[in-house]
N, C-alpha and C positions, 0 to 999 in steps of 0.2 A: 504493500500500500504506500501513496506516496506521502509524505510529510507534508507539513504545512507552509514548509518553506519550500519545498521542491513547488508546490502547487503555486507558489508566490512566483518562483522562478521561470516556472513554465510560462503565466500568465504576462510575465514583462518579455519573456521570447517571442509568445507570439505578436507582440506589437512591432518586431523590427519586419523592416522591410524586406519583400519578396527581391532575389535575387534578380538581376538585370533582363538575365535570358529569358525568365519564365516570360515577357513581358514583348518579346519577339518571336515566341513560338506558338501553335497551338498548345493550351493548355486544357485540362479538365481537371474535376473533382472525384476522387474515390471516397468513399465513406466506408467505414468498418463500427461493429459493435466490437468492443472486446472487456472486457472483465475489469472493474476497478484492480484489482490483483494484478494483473496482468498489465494495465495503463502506468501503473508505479512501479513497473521496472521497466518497460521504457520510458520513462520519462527520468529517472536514474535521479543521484544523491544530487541534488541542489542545481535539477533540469541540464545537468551536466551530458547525459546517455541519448536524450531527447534532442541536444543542440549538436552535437554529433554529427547525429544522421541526419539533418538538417543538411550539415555543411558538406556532409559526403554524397550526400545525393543530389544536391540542389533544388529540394522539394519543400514546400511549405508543408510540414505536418500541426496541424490545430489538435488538440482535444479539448470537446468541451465539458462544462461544469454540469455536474448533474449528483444528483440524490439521491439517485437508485445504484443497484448492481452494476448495470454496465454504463458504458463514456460510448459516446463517438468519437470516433478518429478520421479525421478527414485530414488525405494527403492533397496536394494541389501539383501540379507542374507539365511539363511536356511527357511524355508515354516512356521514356530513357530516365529521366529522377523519378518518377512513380516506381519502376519499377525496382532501383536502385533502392529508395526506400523500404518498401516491403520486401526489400531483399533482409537487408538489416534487420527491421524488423523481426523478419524471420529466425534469423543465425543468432538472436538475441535470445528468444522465445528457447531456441534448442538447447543454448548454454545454459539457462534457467532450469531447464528441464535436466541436464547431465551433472550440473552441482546438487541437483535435488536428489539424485540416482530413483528419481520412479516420476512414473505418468505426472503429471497436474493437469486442470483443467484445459482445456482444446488440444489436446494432445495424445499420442497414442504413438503404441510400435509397431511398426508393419513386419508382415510375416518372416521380410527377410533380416531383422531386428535394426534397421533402420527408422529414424523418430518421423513422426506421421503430426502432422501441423495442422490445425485449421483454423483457417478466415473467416467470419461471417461476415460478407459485403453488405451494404444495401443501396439498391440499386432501381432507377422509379420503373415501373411494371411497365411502359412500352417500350422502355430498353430490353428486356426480360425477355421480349416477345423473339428479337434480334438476335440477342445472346443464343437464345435455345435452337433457332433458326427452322424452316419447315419439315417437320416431322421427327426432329428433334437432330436436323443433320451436323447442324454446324456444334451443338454444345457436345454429338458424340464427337467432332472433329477437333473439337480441344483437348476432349481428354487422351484420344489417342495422341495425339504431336503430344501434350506436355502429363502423358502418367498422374496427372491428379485426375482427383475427385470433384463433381462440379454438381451438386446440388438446388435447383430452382424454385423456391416455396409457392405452393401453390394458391396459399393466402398472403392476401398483403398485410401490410404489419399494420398494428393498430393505428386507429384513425391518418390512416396514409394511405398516399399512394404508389409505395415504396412495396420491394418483397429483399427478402433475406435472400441471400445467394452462397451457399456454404461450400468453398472449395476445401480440400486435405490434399494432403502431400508432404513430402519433402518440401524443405527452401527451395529448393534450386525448382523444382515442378510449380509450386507454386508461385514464381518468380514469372516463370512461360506462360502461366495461365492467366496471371494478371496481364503479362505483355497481349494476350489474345485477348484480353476484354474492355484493356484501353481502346482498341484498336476499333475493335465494335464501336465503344459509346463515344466513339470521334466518327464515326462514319454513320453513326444512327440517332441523331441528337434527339432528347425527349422529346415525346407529344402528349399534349391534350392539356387537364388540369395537373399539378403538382399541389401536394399536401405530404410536406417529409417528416418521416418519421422521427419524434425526439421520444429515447428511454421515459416508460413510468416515471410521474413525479405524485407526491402522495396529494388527495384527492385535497380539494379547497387553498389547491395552491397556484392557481389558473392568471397567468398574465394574461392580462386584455391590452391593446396598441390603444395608443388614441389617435381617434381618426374623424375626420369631419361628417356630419350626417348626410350629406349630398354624395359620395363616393366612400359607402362601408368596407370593411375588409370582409371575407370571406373566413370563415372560423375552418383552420385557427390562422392563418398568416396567409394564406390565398390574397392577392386585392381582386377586388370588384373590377374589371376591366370594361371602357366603352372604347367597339370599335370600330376602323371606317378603312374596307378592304377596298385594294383596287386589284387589277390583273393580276399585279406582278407582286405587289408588298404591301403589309399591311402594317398600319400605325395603332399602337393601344396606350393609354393612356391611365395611369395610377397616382393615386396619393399615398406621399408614405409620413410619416409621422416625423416632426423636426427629431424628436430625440431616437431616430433609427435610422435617419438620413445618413451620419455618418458612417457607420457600420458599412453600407452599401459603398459610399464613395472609395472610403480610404484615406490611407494616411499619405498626404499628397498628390491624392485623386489615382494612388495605386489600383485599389479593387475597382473602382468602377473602369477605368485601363483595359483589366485585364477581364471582364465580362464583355466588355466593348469587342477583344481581340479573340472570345474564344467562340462568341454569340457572331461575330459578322452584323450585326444589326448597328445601328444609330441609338446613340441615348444619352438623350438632352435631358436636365436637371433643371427648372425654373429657381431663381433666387427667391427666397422666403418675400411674402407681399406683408406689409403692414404686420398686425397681430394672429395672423394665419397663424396653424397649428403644425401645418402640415406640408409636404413640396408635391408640387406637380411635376412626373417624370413620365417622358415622351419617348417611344421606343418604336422605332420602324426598321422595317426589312421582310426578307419572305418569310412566312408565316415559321419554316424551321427555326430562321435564325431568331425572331421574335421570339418564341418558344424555350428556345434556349436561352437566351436573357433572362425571360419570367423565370427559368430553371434557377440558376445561378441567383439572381437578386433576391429569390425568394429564400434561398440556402443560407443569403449571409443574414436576413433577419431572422431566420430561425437560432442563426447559433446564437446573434444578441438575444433574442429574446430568450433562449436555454437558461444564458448567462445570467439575464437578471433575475429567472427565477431563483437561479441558485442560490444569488447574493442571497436575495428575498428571505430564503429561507434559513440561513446561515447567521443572520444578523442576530 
């Protein structure tokens, strides 16, 4: 488990800035569940283990705060530091497991006594649809190329529109299989609605945004969209909350950057008007790329809004 200064440590890593590259490359997000137990050793004595791999992969790794069992772990960057990451990630996971000399939880020994690893992704269900591919050709064709285990949930995870995606292996198998599932969710960007999954928090502990009566949010972080398609690209437009604005931007207009460069879409930010509550954010392109904006801008207010339940409740 991690300390309360590791968790401090962590908290001030993730506000440095995303590495140059990620910012000239396509990028996307993976998310994982994994085990408070399991989040406090990587994240290491005084976020020391966690800035690491950071530096060795070139990948943003986030974990957010949460109150239940499990954390998300969202990595960020081009398909080469993702999977550098969960490379690490992984050869961490197995030393934890060989100083311990037996099983711990995600873990297991395969027949030829080699250590057997698993990931629980989560991933939004019309990527799912891609990953598994028609008649289930392409997720058998991962497992063959990379020897893991590739699991599909058939329900999506509570109040989401996410499913769990459970791969096993080896590091090194699960390292190929991540490389094959970047690879998909760059060539098949979400569609439809998005509502992501964040871990149980205990009940009567519900952040609500504030948000103007004329343009609601959609429970729980969905916005209400009005839109006006033409041929080729469509424009939608959201109000987000001043005190969530930042979140989306960035530190230095970083994240919204790199939603701009992963979405292909347009996204204008109106300046705060008088005593308004709230900002008017303008997002056009073809309905993919649109799509994948709402993907992303909806991910970074989910993790603020994680966050301040946590505090919330911590105080």
């Amino acid at each position: 488990m991690a300390t309360p200064d590791d968790e401090a440590a962590l908290q001030m890593s993730q506000e440095a800035e995303t590495p140059e590259d990620l910012i000239t490359e396509p990028v996307l997000s993976i998310r994982m569940l994994m085990s408070s137990r399991d989040v406090g050793s990587i994240i290491g004595k005084g976020g020391i283990t966690i800035k690491t791999f950071r530096e060795q992969s070139g990948a943003r790794i986030n974990i957010s705060n949460s109150t239940s069992s499990e954390r998300l772990v969202t990595i960020t960057g081009n398909r080469e530091s993702i999977c550098k990451a969960f490379e690490a990630i992984g050869v961490k996971i197995e030393q934890d497991q060989a100083a311990l000399k037996q099983p711990i939880e995600g873990m297991g020994v395969g027949v030829d006594g080699s250590t057997t690893i698993s990931f629980r992704l989560v991933i939004q269900t019309s990527q799912c649809g891609s990953l598994i591919g028609k008649g289930g050709s392409k997720i058998k064709e991962i497992r063959e190329k990379t020897g893991a285990s590739i699991q599909v949930a058939g329900e999506t995870l509570p109040n989401s529109t996410e499913r769990a995606v459970t791969i096993s292996g080896s590091h090194n198998a699960l390292t190929m299989a991540i490389s094959q599932i970047t690879n998909i969710m760059l060539e098949n960007p979400p569609r439809g609605p998005f509502i992501p999954y964040k871990p149980h928090a205990p009940p009567n502990q519900t952040f609500q945004p504030r948000v103007t009566p004329s343009l609601p949010y959609q429970a729980p972080y969905a916005a209400n969209f009005q839109t006006a398609a033409g041929p080729a690209t469509t424009t939608q437009q959201m109000r987000i909350p001043n005190d969530l604005i930042g979140c989306v931007i960035g530190r230095k207009g970083q994240k919204i950057h790199e939603i701009r460069v992963t979405s292909g879409a347009q996204i204008k930010i109106a300046n705060s008007e008088g005593e308004s509550t709230d900002r008017l954010v303008t997002i056009t392109g073809t309905p993919e790329a649109v799509g994948m904006a709402q993907y992303l801008i909806n991910s970074r207010i989910h993790t603020e809004v994680n966050s301040f339940i946590s505090v919330g409740l911590n105080l």
